[in-house]
C-alpha positions, -999 to 999 in steps of 0.1 A, spaced: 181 350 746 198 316 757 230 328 773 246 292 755 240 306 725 270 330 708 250 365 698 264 360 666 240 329 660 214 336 681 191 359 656 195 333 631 194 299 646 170 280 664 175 248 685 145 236 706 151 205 726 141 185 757 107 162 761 93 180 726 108 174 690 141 188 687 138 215 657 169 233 636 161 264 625 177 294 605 165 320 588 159 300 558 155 262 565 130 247 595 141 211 598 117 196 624 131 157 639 109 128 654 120 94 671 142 84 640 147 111 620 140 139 596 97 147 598 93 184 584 117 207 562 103 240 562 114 264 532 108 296 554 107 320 520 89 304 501 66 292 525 68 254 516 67 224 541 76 191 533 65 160 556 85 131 561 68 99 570 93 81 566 134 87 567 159 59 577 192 44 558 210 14 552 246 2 553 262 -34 545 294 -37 569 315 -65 563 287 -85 539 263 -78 570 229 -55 559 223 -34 582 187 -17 573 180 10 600 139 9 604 145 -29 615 171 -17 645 160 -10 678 146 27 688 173 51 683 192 73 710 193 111 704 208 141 713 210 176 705 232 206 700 236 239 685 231 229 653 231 195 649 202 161 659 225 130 661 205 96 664 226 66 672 218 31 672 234 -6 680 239 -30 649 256 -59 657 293 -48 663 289 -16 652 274 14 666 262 36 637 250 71 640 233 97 617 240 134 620 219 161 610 233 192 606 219 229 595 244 258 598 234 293 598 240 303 562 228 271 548 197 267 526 196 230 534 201 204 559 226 179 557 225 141 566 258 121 576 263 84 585 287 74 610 300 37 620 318 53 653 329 22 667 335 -15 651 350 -48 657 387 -50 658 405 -52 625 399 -44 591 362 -42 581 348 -36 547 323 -7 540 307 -24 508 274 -7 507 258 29 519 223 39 515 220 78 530 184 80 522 160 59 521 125 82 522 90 83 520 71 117 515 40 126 524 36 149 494 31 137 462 59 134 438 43 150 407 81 136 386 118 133 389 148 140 373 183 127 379 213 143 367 241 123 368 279 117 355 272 80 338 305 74 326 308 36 322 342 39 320 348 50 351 318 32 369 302 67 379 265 70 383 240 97 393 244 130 414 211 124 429 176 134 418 155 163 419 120 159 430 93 184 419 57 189 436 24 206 431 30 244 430 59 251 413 79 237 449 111 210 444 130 192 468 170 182 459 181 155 474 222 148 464 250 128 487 282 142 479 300 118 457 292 114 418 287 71 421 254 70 434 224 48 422 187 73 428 156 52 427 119 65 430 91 49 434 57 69 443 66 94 470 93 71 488 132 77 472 168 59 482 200 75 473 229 52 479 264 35 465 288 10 464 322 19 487 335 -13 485 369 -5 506 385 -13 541 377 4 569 399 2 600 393 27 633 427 34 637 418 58 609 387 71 630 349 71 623 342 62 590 321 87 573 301 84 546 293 112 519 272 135 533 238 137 519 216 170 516 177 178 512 178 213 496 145 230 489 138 255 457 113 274 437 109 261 402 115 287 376 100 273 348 125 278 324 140 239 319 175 234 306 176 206 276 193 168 297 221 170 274 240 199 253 243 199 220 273 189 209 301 212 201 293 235 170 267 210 151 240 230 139 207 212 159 181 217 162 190 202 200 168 164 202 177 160 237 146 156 261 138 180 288 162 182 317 170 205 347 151 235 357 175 268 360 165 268 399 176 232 404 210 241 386 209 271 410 204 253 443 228 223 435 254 247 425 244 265 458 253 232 476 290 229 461 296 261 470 289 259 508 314 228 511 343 248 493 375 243 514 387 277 526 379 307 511 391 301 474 411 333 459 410 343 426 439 326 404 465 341 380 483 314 368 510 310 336 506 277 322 543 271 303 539 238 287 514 263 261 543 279 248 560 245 246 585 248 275 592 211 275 615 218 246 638 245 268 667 224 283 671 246 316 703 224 326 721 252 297 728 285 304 707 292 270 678 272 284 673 293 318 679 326 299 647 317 273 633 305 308 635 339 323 623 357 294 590 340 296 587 344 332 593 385 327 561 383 299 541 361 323 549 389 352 545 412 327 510 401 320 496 398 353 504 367 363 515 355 401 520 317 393 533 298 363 531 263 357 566 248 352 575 223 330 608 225 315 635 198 303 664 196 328 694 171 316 708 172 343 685 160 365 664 136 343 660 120 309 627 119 286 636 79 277 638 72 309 596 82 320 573 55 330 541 72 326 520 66 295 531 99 278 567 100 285 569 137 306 580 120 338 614 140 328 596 177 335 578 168 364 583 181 402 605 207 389 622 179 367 631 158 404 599 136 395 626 105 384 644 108 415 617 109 438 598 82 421 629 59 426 638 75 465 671 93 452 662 128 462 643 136 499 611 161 490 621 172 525 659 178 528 671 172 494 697 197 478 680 219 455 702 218 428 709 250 412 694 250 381 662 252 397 670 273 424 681 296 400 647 298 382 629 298 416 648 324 428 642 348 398 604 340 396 603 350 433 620 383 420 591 392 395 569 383 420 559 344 406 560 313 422 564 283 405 538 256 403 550 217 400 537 192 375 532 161 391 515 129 385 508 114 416 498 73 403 534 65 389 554 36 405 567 54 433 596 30 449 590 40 488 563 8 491 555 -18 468 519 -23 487 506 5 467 517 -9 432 491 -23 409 498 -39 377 486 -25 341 456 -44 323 470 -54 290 510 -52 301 517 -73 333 554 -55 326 544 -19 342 533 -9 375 514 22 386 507 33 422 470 28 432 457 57 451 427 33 470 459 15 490 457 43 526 498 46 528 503 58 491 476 85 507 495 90 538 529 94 521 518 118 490 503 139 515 535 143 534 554 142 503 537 173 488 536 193 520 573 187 524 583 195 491 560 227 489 579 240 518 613 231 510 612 245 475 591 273 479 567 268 448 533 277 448 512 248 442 510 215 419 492 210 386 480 174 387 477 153 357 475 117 349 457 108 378 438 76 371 417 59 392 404 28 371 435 5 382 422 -30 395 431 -43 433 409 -14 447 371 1 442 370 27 415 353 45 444 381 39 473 408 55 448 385 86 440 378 83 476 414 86 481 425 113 462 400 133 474 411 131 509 444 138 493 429 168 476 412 181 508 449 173 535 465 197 509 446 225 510 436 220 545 473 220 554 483 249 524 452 272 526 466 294 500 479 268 477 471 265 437 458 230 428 453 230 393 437 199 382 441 181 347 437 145 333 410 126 348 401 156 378 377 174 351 356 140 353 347 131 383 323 161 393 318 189 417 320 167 446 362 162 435 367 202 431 360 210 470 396 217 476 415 225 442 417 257 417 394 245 395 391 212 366 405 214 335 405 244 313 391 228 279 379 194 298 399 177 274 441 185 260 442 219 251 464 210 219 445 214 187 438 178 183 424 173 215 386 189 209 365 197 178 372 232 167 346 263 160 350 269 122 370 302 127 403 309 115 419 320 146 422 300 173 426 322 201 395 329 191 384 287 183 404 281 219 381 310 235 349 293 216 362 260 236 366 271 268 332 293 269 311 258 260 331 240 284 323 263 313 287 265 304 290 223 304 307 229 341 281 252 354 250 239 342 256 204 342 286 196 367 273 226 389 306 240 390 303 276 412 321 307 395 351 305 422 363 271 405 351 280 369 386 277 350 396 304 326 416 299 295 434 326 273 447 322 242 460 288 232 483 257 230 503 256 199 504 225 184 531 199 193 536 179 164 553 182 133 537 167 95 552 135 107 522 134 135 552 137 161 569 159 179 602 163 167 632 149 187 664 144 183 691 123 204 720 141 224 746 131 245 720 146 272 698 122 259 667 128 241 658 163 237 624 176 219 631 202 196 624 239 191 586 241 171 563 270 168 578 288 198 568 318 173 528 315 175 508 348 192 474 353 177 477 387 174 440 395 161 426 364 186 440 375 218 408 401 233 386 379 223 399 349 244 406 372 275 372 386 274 360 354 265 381 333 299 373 367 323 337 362 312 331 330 322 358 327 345 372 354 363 387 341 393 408 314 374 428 334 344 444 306 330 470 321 303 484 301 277 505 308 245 523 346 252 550 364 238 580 355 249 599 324 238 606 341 199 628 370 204 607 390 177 572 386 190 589 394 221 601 425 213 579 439 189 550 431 217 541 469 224 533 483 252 496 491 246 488 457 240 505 449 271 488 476 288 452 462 275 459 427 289 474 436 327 445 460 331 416 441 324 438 407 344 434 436 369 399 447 365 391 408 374 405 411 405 386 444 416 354 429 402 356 394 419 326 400 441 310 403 404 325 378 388 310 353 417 276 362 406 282 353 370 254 332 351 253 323 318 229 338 293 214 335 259 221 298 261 248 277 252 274 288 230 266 275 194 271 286 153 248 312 146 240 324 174 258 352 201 262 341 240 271 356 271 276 361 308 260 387 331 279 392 367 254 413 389 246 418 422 212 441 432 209 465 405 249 474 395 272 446 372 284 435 337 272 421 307 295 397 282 285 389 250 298 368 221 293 363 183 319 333 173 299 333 138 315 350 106 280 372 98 265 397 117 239 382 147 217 404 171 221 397 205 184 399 223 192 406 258 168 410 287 169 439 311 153 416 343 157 388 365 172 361 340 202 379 338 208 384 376 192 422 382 173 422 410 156 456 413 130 478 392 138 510 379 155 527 353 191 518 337 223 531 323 242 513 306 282 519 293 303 499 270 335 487 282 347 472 247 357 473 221 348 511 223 352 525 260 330 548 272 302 547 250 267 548 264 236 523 246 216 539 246 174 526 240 160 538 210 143 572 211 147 572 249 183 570 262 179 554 295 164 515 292 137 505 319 136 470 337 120 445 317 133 460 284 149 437 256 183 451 244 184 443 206 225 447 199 240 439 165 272 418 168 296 423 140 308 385 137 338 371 151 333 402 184 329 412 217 308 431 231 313 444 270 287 464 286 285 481 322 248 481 337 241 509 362 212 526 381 200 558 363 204 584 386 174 595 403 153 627 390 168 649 422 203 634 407 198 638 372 230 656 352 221 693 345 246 690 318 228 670 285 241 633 278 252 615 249 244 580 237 256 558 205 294 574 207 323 586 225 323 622 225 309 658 247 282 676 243 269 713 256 235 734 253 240 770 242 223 796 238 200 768 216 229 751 197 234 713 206 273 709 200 285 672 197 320 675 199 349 642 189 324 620 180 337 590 170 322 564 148 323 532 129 339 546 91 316 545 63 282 536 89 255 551 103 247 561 138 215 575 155 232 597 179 210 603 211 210 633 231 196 633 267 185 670 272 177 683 309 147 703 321 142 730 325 119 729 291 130 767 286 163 746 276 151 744 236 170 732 208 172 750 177 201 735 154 225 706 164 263 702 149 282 672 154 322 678 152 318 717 136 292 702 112 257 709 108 229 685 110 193 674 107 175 662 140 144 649 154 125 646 188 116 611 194 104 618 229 104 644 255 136 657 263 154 635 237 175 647 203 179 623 180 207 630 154 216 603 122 250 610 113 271 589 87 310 586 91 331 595 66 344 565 43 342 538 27 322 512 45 338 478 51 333 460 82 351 431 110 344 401 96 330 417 62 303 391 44 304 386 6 266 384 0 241 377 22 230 346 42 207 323 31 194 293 51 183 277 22 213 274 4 223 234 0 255 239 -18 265 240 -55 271 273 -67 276 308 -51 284 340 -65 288 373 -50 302 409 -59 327 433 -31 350 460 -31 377 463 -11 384 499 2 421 511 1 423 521 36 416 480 40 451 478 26 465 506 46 458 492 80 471 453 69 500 477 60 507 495 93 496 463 108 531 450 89 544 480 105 533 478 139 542 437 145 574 438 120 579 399 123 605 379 99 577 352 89 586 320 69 568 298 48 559 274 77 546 304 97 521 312 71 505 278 68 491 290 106 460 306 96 461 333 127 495 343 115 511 369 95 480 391 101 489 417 74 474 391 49 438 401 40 422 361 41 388 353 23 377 326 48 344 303 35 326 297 67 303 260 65 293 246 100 304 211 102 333 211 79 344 177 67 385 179 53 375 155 26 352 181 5 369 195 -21 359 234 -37 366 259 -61 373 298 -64 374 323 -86 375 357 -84 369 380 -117 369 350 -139 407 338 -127 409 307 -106 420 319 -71 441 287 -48 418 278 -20 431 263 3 421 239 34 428 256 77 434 234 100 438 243 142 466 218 142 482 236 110 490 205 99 466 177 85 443 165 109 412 154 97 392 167 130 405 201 132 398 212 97 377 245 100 367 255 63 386 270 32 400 302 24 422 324 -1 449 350 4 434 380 -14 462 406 -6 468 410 -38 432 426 -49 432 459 -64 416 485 -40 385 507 -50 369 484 -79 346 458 -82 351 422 -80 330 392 -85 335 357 -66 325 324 -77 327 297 -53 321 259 -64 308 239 -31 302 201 -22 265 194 -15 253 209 20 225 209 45 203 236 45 217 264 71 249 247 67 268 276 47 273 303 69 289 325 42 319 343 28 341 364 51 372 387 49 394 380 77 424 402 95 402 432 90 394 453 125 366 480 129 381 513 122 369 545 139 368 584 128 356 616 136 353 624 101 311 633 93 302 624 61 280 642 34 
């Protein structure tokens, strides 16, 4: 062993130098170098080599092409884990860099111009690879961004070859231009911005050759869009193994270790409207920061009016909340009245600061860092359309310079915990769109370099721009777009917690699979944003001697049937960002009459995120995108131990097909346990007629619609291991062996279904059964295999189910006329009416037009994919015309977020028959997804019936 070599490295990295070929080498990647570059990449694993006949770049410098394979032999030299090559062009000296670390699956190539005439230059072109293979190129495919609006381009191209082998070849930046032609590929872009070397090297996006396996199992180039029924018509696109290594790649350029984030989002409880200049306003204020404490949050996104330091009339952004943001200093800062540094914190925020350090928060700013700031005017652009206004341009260097010292100065004098950056546009003219993305990267990547620990919590246009922008924050946008109602087509569902949760699971599975997004900068999002606007399409203001203050609206808006879904639904796809939204807190009554079991539920599974993160890494999606009619899910595993989410956003009862192998993440052969974590703990699923599942089984699970299902996936223990105690499957509950009586005791069940009860009986075979009771009561059983009981028990009641369907569902259906017969049990009405009980709000009229409020109504809710607000329909029930009316997320009229039709039915008799007749507009086939009951939840009882 080469005593220059730490022992930490040695084992895994190889550098071998002097008159042969220098070669990098790790215990993955074999990257093998000639005269002017890259000529082998080994892909020690899998036992692939691909040959380079050709590797050079190009780079235009000042209007100057500079093409690398018509400069002059290369120098080289060599270290630990790097191969630089420099050559002379013209002025410049350029040099490449090729680097492969020690945990890296790839090698990375990185231009340099180290040194340059004196002066301003301009970097107006940058090609990072420009390659010829020897292997043949059997196709290609190139993900991209492509947003003309923006002027983005490709993310680079994945090149696939002979034997299921692929080579990814990306530069880290999402405006490139990938061409192929044959076996030879280029990769480059457009900088166009000044360069100066008072600022240092200029170095351009790294690019990275990243070898892979092909999978076979090919992602569709485009998503179908949100909630249409298909089928998808998008052409074949990405391999799940390309997705894997590209998301690999973003992961090993994340800036410091990223934490897992807790964070309260205020302005979803509409704090703008709480004037915390007013004794009144800091003590609502402080009630919302005791729930978000409460709840398991350590950061809350702050957003309040302050009259006393600034005035809504008086913003010069484009949506008029200059007034709330940097703790509601934003005004005075943008026009150099308050120091970020040594400016009096005035007390009405130190107040609130103080107190949310005393639960344990810290407060996270709202800023929007392109508004006219006064400090320079070189930074000020004008506005296309309005030569009037003036935004700050985030391609000008000292803008840069002084946000950077601007932030890191007001973080430290304040004592918040981070900034939540919106508005950030990077479109304005006088610069490259690239130089300002350029820019607010590096601002992006200062911060956190500087604040290793800070929250960056990234809005309006962050969520566009791709992985390469997320290095250094929290993660992009929750929802991708607004989270107000209007913002984003909703799921036809009449809660929208649960439409919200529907959101932010097909936005994270757009962020994984097509922006590459790793599960450390996955964003959660729980619950909702209530609506802003009144009918007027406005939100409602009114104009004070403290200027103009937006009024109290829907502070009164918990989902309180929504709410597990959308926490499962964020922890699922998104556990190391819990985003939470619309809580408890701002209306006195759902305040208080929050209980403490709910409150309970929510901390400890905020909690259960945090012990599990090392899971929650590993999540992957499965079962495809989330769509109507269909369940989808996560699985978070590593080796053989981990967690299964699943999700059925429909009204009717799907099956969830689930595979017990390597598509969901398990990595080892053998036998399985597995336990549900919810709805109903501690229940083991057991496999028909065996108990314990096997690798490479399919779990078939019936979904109930509009549920959750959470499962825990375990080795079975080993025969030497085994229980000597028999085990139970299909329900909660004990069970002994004596004296040949199998006794099933608190058993608990769905009412009014049946269950095939499982009983796992240990050797030795001596240990016979002879007659089984379940709860005192004696019952049938069978012996499906060897050592198995198999008991079918019915729960006492009558049967009526989450989400119950009128009728059945029939693909065929194309609208017209449907008719159906139901009963409604009593104890239906009992539980709206302990429900009434149990969350004892005052509701008005207005209240009741929100569809997920007032849950003690029992709602008959016609589910059609695709709704269109300009259909009209007609119910009756028992001959009587019923009102139907039209749900909207936004509550009030807005075209795009109708979600269907439904009926308050609360005043149905109980225990008799009724018959519906529903009148519908003409449909597609598949369209009508059916007739639900809504506000009805799955009741359980240890009652066996007869």
């Amino acid at each position: 062993m080469s005593p220059f070599l730490p022992s930490q490295l040695a084992p895994v990295l190889l550098l071998v130098h002097g008159l042969t070929a220098p070669i990098l080498s790790n215990t993955r990647i074999r990257a093998e170098f000639g005269a002017r570059g890259l000529v082998s990449l080994a892909d020690l694993p899998r036992g692939g080599v691909y040959h380079f006949t050709r590797d050079e770049f190009g780079i235009v410098l000042g209007g100057t092409r500079y093409e690398s394979a018509e400069l002059a032999t290369p120098t080289r030299r060599t270290e630990r884990d790097k191969v630089t090559y420099a050559w002379i062009a013209g002025a410049y000296r350029l040099e490449v860099v090729y680097e492969l670390r020690r945990d890296w699956g790839f090698v990375s190539k990185q231009l340099l111009v180290t040194v340059a005439p004196a002066g301003t230059f301009r970097v107006n072109e940058v090609t990072v690879f420009d390659v010829t293979l020897r292997d043949s190129v059997r196709d290609v495919y190139v993900p991209g961004s492509r947003r003309a609006n923006l002027g983005t381009g490709d993310y680079g191209g994945a090149l696939r070859f002979a034997g299921g082998r692929g080579l990814l070849a990306v530069v880290q930046n999402p405006f490139l231009h990938f061409e192929r032609t044959g076996n030879t590929f280029s990769t480059g872009y457009q900088p166009d911005m000044d360069w100066t070397m008072a600022y240092g090297s200029f170095a351009a996006d790294r690019g990275l050759l990243a070898p892979y396996g092909l999978s076979g199992r090919v992602l569709p180039a485009r998503m179908l869009p949100e909630w249409k029924l298909g089928p998808a018509d998008a052409p074949p696109g990405m391999d799940e193994a390309e997705v894997e290594a590209f998301t690999g790649l973003v992961r090993a350029f994340l800036i410091t270790p990223p934490r897992p984030v807790k964070i309260f989002v205020g302005w979803c409880v509409n704090d703008y409207q709480i004037d915390v200049a007013t004794p009144e306003g800091r003590a609502e204020y402080r009630r919302i920061l005791d729930r978000a404490a409460g709840l398991g949050a350590e950061d809350v996104l702050f957003a309040p009016s302050n009259s006393d330091l600034s005035r809504r009339e008086a913003s010069v952004d484009d949506w008029s909340w200059e007034h709330v943001l940097w703790l509601a200093l934003g005004q005075k800062i943008r026009m150099n009245q308050w120091d970020p540094k040594t400016g009096v914190i005035p007390p009405s925020v130190q107040e609130l600061v103080d107190y949310a350090r005393s639960r344990n928060l810290k407060l996270v700013a709202y800023v929007y860092p392109v508004l006219p700031f006064s400090q320079k005017r070189e930074w000020l652009v004008s506005v296309k359309d309005d030569s009037t206004r003036r935004f700050a341009s985030l391609g000008v260097r000292s803008l840069q310079d002084w946000l950077i010292k601007t932030l890191v100065d007001f973080y430290h004098h304040t004592g918040i915990g981070g900034y939540a950056f919106d508005h950030t546009f990077l479109t304005y003219d006088g610069t490259s769109r690239y130089a300002q993305w350029w820019g607010w990267r590096r601002v992006l990547e200062e911060l956190r370099r500087r604040i290793p620990d800070i929250v960056i919590d990234g809005r309006q246009a962050y969520q566009l721009y791709g992985p390469w922008t997320w290095l250094a924050g929290s993660y992009p946008h929750p929802t991708s777009t607004d989270e107000q109602p209007e913002s984003f087509v909703p799921f036809p569902d009449l809660h929208f917690d649960r439409v919200s949760a529907d959101r932010e699971r097909y936005t994270a599975y757009r962020y994984r699979l097509y922006e590459f997004a790793p599960s450390e900068i996955v964003p959660g999002f729980i619950t909702h944003q209530t609506s802003r606007a009144d009918d007027s399409g406005d939100m409602p203001e009114v104009k004070t001697d403290r200027g103009v203050m937006l009024t109290r609206l829907r502070a009164r808006d918990w989902d309180y049937l929504g709410w597990r879904y959308s926490l499962l639904s964020s922890i699922a796809v998104a556990g190391w960002n819990n985003v939470l939204n619309m809580i408890p807190a701002r209306d006195t009554e759902e305040n208080r009459a929050f209980s403490v079991r709910d409150q309970q539920w929510f901390r400890r599974w905020i909690a259960w995120a945090d012990t599990n993160k090392e899971y929650l890494r590993h999540t992957r999606v499965i079962l495809g995108q989330p769509a109507i009619g269909k369940v989808d899910g996560t699985a978070a595993i590593i080796g053989a131990r981990g967690y299964v989410f699943l999700f059925n956003p429909t009204g009717r009862q799907v099956t969830a097909n689930v595979p017990l192998d390597s598509t969901i993440g398990l990595r080892e052969r053998g036998a399985y346990v597995l336990r549900e974590l919810a709805p109903l703990e501690e229940r083991l699923v057991g496999k028909p007629g065996a108990g314990v599942w096997s690798y490479g089984d399919r779990m078939a699970l019936p979904m109930d619609g509009e549920s959750f299902l959470v499962l825990s996936i375990e080795p079975a223990p080993a025969p030497h291991e085994a229980p000597r105690e028999p085990v139970l499957f299909n329900a909660p509950g004990s069970v002994t062996l004596d004296g040949g009586v199998l006794r099933l005791e608190g058993v608990r069940g769905e009412v009014g279904m049946w269950d095939d009860l499982l009983v796992l009986v240990p050797p030795p075979p001596g240990q016979s059964v002879g007659s089984v009771s379940v709860n005192g009561q004696v019952v049938a059983f069978t012996r499906p295999s060897a050592g198995v009981v198999q008991v079918g028990v019915r729960f006492a009641g009558a049967a009526f189910r989450r989400s119950q369907q009128v009728g059945a569902y029939d693909s065929t259906f194309s609208g017209g006329a449907f008719t159906g017969t139901f009963s409604i049990p009593q104890r239906v009405f009992d539980q709206l009416a302990a429900r009434r009980l149990a969350w004892p709000i005052p509701w008005t009229a207005e209240d009741a037009r929100a569809t997920w409020l007032a849950p003690e109504r029992l709602l008959l809710f016609v589910q059609i994919a695709e709704p269109d607000d300009r259909w009209e329909a007609q119910l009756k029930i028992d001959g009587r015309p019923v009102q139907l009316r039209k749900a909207y997320s936004a509550v009030r009229r807005v075209p795009q977020t109708f979600v269907g039709f439904y009926a308050d039915v609360s005043g149905l008799g109980a225990d008799q028959p009724h018959r519906i007749e529903l009148q519908l507009p003409p449909l597609r086939p598949g369209q009508f997804q059916g007739v639900f009951f809504e506000n009805v939840e799955t009741e359980y009882t240890d009652r066996i019936g007869r």
